[in-house]
N, C-alpha and C positions, 0 to 999 in steps of 0.2 A: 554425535550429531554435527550435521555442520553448518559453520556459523550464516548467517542469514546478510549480506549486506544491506547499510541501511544510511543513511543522512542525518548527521548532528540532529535537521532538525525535524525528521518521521521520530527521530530517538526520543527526543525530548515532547514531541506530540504525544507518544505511545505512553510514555512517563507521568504527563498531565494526566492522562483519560485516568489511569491507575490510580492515580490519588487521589482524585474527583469520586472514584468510585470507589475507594477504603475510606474517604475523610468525611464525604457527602451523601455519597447515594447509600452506602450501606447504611449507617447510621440511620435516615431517613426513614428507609424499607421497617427497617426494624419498628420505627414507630408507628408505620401504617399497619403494622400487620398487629401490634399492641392495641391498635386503636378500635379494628375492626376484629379482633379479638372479644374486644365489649359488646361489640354487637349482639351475642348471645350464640344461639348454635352456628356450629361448626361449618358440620353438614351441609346446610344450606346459604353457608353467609359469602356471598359472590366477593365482595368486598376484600373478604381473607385470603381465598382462594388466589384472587389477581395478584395478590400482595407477598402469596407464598409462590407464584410461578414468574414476579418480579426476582423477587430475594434468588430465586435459582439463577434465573438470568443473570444478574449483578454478579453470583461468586465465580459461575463458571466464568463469567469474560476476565473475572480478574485472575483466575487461573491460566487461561488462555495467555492474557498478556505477560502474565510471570514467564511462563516456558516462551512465550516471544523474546522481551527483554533479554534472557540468559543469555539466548542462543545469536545475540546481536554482533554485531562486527562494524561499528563506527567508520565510516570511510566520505574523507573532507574530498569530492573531485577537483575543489577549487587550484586543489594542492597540486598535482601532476598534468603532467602536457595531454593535448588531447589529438597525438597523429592518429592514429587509428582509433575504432569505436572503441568505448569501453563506459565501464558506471559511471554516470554522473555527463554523459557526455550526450550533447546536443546536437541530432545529425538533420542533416536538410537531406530530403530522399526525393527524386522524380519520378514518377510513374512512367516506365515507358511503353505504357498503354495507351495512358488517359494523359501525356502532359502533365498531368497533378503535380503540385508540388507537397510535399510531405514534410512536417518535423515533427520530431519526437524527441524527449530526452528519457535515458534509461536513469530508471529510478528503484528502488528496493521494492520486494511485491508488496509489502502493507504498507506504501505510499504511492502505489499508482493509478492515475485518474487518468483514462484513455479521453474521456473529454476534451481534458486540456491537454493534454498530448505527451502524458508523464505515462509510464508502457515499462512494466518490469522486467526486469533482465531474464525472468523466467517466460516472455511472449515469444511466440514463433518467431515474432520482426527481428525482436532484439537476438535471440539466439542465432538468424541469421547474418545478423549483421556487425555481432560482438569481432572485433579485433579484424575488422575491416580498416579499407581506406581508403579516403576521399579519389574521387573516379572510377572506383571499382562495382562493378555492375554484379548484382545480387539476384538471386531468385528466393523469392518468400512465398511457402504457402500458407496461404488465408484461407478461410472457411470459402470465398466463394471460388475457389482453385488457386493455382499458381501465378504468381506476376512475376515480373522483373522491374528493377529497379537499380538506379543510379544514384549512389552517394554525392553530392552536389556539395557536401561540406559537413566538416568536423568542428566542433568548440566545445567549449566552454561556457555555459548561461547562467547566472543563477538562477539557481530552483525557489521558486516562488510558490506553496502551494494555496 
């Protein structure tokens, strides 16, 4: 399998959830489902119910994150130059449609928030625009067809999520 890149700190995000949910939530689950376990029958008791399709929820995301974690690939962008696009890198885009001015920073896909303009190296943008360089004119298609666009600049920012 291969490794998934990711940011010190999506790594140590994904890390917290994990432990939040072996040290807190599991534990927790367990005792709601003890508790409305008294409630009496089974069959009918809503309470237990919620508590056994919480408890599912809870193991499977911590299986989920286990097979995320393994397959991780810690990558600092602070560390390397930023001539052309690549992870971790902060590109100013133009629209040369609309004028628009465009940023986004390519970031791991379980740390990307297109809100804030964080966009995984797995998006159409970024795959079009990976190992690019500043002035080079790009076509990307998007759901609502094809544009073109201009690279207006390359950095470095930090990632703030």
């Amino acid at each position: 399998m291969q490794k998934e890149p990711m940011t010190e700190y999506g790594y140590k995000k994904l890390c917290e959830e994990l432990k939040n949910l072996k040290e807190v939530e599991r534990p927790n689950i367990v005792k709601e489902i003890d508790t409305a376990r008294s409630y009496g029958d089974l069959k009918e008791n809503a309470e237990y119910h919620a508590a056994r399709e919480k408890q599912a929820f809870i193991e499977a995301r911590i299986v989920d994150l286990g097979k995320i974690l393994a397959n991780v690939q810690i990558i600092n962008p602070k560390s390397y130059e930023h001539k052309s696009v690549s992870f971790g890198s902060t590109i100013y885009l133009l629209d040369l449609e609309s004028d628009k001015k465009l940023k986004y920073t390519i970031v791991g896909s379980y740390e990307s928030n297109p809100e804030k303009g964080y966009i995984s190296f797995h998006s159409p943008i970024a795959k079009s625009i990976l190992g690019k360089n500043k002035g080079d004119e790009v076509s990307i298609i998007l759901p609502r067809g094809e544009s073109e666009f201009e690279i207006l600049d390359i950095c470095y920012e930090e990632i703030v999520f």
